[in-house]
C-alpha positions in Angstrom: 94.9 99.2 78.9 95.8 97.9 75.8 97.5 94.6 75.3 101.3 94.7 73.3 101.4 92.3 70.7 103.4 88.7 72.3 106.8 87.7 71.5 104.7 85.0 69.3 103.5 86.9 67.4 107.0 89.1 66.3 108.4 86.0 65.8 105.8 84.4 63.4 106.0 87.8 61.6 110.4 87.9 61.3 110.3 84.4 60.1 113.0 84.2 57.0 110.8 84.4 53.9 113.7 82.8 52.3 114.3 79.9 54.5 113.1 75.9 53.6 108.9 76.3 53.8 108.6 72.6 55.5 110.6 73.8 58.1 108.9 77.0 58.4 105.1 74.9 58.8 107.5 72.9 61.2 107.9 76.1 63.2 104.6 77.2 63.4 102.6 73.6 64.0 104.6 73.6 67.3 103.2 77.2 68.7 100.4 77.3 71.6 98.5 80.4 69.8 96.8 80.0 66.2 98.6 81.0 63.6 97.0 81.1 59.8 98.5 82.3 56.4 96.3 84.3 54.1 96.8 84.9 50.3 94.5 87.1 48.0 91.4 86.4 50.3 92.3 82.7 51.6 93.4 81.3 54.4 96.5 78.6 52.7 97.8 77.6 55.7 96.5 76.5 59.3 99.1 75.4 62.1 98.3 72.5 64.2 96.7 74.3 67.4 94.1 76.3 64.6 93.4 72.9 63.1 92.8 71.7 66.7 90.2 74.3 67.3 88.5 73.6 64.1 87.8 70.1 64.3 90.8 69.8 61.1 93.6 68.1 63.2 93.8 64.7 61.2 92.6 66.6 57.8 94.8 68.3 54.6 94.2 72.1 55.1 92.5 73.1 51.6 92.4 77.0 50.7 88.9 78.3 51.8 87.8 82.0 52.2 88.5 84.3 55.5 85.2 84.6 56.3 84.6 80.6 56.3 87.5 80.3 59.1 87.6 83.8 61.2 84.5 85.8 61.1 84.3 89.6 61.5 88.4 89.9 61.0 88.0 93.0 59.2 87.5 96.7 60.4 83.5 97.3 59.7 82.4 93.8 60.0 81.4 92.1 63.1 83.6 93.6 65.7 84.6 97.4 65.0 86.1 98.0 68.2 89.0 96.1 69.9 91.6 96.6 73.4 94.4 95.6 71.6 97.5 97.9 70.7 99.3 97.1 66.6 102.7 97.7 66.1 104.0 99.5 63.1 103.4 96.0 60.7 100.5 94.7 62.3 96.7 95.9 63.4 95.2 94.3 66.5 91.8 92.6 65.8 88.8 90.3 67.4 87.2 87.8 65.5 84.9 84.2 65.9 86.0 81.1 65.3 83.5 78.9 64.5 85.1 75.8 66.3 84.9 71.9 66.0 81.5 71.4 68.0 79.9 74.3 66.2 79.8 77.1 68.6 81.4 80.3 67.7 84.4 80.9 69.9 85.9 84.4 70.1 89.5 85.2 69.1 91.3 88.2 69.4 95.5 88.9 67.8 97.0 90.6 65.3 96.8 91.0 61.7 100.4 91.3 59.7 100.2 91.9 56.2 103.5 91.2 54.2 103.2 92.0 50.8 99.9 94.2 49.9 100.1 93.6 46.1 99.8 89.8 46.6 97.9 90.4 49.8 99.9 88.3 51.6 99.5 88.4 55.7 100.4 86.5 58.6 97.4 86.3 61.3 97.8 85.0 64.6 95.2 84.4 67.4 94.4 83.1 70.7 91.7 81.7 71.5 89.3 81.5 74.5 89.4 82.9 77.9 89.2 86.6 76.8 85.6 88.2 76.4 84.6 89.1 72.7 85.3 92.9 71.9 82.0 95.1 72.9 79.9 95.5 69.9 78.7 98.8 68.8 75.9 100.2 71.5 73.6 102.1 68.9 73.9 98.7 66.4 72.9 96.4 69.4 69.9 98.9 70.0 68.4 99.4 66.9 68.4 95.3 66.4 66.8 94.9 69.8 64.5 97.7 68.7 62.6 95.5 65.7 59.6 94.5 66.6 60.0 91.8 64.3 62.1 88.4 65.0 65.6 88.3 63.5 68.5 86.3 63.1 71.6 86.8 61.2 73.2 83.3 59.8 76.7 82.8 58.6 77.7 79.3 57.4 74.4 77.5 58.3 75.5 79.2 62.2 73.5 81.6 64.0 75.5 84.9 64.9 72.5 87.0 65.9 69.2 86.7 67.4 67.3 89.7 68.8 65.2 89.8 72.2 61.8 89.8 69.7 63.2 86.3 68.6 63.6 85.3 72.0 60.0 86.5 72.4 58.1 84.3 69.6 60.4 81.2 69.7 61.6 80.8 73.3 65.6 80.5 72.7 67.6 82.6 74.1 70.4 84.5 72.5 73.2 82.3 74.0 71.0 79.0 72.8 71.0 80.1 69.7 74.7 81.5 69.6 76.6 79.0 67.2 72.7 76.9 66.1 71.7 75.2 63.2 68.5 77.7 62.3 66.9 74.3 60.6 68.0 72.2 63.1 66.2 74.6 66.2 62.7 75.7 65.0 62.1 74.3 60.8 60.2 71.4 61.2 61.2 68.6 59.8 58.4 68.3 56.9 59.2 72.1 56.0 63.1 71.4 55.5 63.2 71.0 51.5 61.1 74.8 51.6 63.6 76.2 54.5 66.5 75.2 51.3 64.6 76.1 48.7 63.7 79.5 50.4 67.9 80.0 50.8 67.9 79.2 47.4 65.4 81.6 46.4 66.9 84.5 48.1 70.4 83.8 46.4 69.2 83.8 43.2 66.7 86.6 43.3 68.6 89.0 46.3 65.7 88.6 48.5 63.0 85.8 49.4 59.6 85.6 51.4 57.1 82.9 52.3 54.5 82.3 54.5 54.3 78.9 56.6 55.2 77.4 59.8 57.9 77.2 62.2 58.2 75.1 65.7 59.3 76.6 69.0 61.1 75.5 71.7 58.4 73.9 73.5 57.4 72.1 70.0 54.7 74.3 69.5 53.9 75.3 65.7 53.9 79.2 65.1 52.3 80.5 61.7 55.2 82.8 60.2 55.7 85.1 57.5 59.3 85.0 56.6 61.6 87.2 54.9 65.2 86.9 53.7 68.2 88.7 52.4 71.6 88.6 51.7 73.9 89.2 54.8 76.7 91.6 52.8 80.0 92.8 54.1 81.7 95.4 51.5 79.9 94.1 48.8 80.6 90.4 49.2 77.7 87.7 50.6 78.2 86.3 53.7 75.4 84.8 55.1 71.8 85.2 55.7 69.6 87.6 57.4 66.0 86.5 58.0 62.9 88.5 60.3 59.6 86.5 61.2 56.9 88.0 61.6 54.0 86.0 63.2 50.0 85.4 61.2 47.0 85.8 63.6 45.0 84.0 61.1 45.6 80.7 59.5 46.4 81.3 55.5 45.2 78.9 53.6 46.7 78.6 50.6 50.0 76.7 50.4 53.5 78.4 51.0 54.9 80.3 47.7 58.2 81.5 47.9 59.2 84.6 45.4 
């Protein structure tokens, strides 16, 4: 069963466009859901409770892209199914929040866009205490299909990590849910390469190295490592790296392309 759109959310949505905007932020700080303002790709405006969740309570909310603040908002990102029901304005939606403590926290609302030639929209949320919308099953299948290690990264914050990860470094999905990929298995002499391989692959599109990484138990595993751009309708993202592991020692010194 679908769930209707709250009375929260009609009311964000009717607010006089007209009327003092102070008041207006006035309005909207004192709601219990999260409530954000997009223009032209941006998220301008943050209520209180949003700010809450994102660790930006005593902070000036400065413009900063969508995907920086609600990851997988859009139809054919990260979450292309959803439960809940629009209305003739809005679309329903799930999304993550990548909260104040770093873990990724999902979100699920509606999405009211107000004037498409300025692509003006009114989004508002609540969080927690709802499971995140099921992913696709074929998607989920083929990644836990790879023989190879992977992990998707958004925002220096894991999103993905498939069972063949699990396998050669030891963390589960849910451990690394959220994770610093440096701060879990680069060591700490390899952390200028780990930058310099991001580096790399934004420059050139794609990147590959062979060295070391550390498991979970602290034990070092010889790795060949290839990265790429994480792209969502033509836009970057994040970062999408495999590992694959080296029998045999190499012994010359890592080279990144």
């Amino acid at each position: 069963m679908g769930i209707a759109p709250t009375s929260w959310e009609n009311m964000v949505v009717n607010l006089p466009r007209n009327s003092d905007s102070a008041g207006q932020r006035g309005i909207l700080d004192a709601l219990p859901v999260l409530v954000f303002l997009e223009r032209a790709g941006s998220i301008v405006f943050a209520n209180a409770k949003a700010r809450q969740m994102l660790g930006l309570a005593n902070e000036v909310w400065t413009p900063r892209p969508v995907e920086d603040v609600l990851w997988g908002l859009f139809p054919g990102t990260a979450e292309p199914q959803t439960l809940l029901t629009g209305t003739g304005q809005s679309a329903p939606f799930h999304a993550t929040l990548a909260v104040k403590d770093g873990a990724l926290s999902p979100v699920e609302g509606t999405y009211s866009l107000l004037n498409a030639e300025q692509r003006e929209a009114v989004i508002v949320a609540h969080p927690g205490g709802r499971k995140p919308a099921p992913k696709s099953r074929m998607m989920e299948d083929v990644l836990s299909s790879i023989p190879e290690a992977v992990v998707i990264v958004h925002s220096n914050h894991v999103l993905y990590s498939n069972p063949a990860f699990t396998r050669m470094f030891g963390y589960t999905a849910d451990e690394m849910s959220g994770g610093n990929l440096r701060d879990l298995i680069v060591p700490e002499g390899r952390l200028q390469e780990h930058a310099t391989l991001e580096t790399a692959l934004d420059r050139n599109g794609c990147s590959q190295i062979e060295t070391v990484r550390v498991n979970k138990a602290g034990e070092l595993v010889n790795v060949a490592v290839l990265g790429s751009p994480l792209l969502v309708e033509g836009a970057k993202v994040g970062h999408v790296f495999s590992f694959r592991r080296i029998v045999k020692q190499n012994r010359n010194e890592p080279s990144i392309a």
